[in-house]
C-alpha positions in Angstrom: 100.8 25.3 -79.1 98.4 27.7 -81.1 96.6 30.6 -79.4 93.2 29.6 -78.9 91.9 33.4 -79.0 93.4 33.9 -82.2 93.4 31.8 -85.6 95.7 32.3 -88.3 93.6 33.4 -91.7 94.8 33.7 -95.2 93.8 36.8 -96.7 92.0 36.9 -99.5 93.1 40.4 -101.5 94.6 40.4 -104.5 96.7 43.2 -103.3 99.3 40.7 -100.9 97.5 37.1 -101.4 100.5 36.5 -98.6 99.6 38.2 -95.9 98.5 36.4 -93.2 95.6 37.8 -90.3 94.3 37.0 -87.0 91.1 36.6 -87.0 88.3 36.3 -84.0 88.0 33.7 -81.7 85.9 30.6 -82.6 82.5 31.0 -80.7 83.1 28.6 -78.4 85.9 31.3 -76.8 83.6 34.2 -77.4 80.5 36.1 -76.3 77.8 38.0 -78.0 78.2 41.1 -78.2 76.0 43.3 -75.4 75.3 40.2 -73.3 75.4 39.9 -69.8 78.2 37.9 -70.0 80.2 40.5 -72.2 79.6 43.3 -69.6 80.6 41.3 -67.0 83.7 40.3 -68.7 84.5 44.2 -69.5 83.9 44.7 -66.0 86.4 42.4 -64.9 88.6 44.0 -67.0 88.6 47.3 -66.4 88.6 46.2 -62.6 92.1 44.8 -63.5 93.0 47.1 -65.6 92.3 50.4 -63.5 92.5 48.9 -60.4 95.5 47.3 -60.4 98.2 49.5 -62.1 96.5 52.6 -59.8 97.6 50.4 -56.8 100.9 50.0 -58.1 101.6 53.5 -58.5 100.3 54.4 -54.9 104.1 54.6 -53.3 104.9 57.5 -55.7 101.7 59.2 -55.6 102.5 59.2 -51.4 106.0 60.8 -52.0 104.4 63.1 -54.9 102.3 64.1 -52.4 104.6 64.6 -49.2 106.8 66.8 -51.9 104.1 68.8 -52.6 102.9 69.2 -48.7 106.9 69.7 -47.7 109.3 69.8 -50.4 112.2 71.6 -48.0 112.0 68.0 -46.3 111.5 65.6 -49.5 113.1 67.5 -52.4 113.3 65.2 -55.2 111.5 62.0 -55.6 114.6 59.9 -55.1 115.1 61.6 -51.4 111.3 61.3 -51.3 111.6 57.9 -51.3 114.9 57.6 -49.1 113.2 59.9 -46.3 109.7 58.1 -46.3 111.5 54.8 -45.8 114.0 56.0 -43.3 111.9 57.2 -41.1 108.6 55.0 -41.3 110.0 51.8 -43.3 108.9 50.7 -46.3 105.5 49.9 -45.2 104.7 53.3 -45.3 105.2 53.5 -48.9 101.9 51.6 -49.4 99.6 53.7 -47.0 96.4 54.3 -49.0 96.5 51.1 -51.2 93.2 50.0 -50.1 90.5 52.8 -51.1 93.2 53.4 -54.0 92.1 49.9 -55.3 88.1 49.9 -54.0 87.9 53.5 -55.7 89.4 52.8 -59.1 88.2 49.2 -59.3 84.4 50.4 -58.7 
């Protein structure tokens, strides 16, 4: 099955008359450039994209910051880790996830 975002193009140089390019989506897939619906779509992903992967990292940002508050107690990020779940289970490790996700997704 073909990629409908992308179209496979023939280049037209004289330089390599066998390369092959991708070239934009058909209309129908796209938007116009500085359209509402272009924001919105940018919006969406930057929401994703910043959002998201901040979320992910919020158990080692906790430990990072538990090291940096105690590091006698935590040490390394590995005992990090093992102490924070030893002692409040590994639902502590996602203690902050949701202003982590409101803040960057905003």
């Amino acid at each position: 099955f073909g990629n409908p975002l992308f179209t496979s193009a023939k280049c037209e140089s004289k330089i390599n008359p066998t390369r092959t390019i991708a070239a934009a989506a058909p209309s129908e897939y796209s938007c116009e450039f500085g359209s509402a619906k272009y924001y919105a779509l940018c919006g969406f992903g930057g929401l994703l994209s910043c959002g998201l992967t901040h979320t992910a990292v919020v158990p080692l940002d906790l430990v990072k910051c538990r090291i940096q508050v105690d590091a006698a107690k935590y040490g390394n990020i590995v005992k990090g880790f093992k102490v924070t779940i030893a002692e409040e289970g590994t639902r502590a490790l996602v203690k902050g996830w949701a202003p982590t996700l409101v803040g960057y997704s905003m």
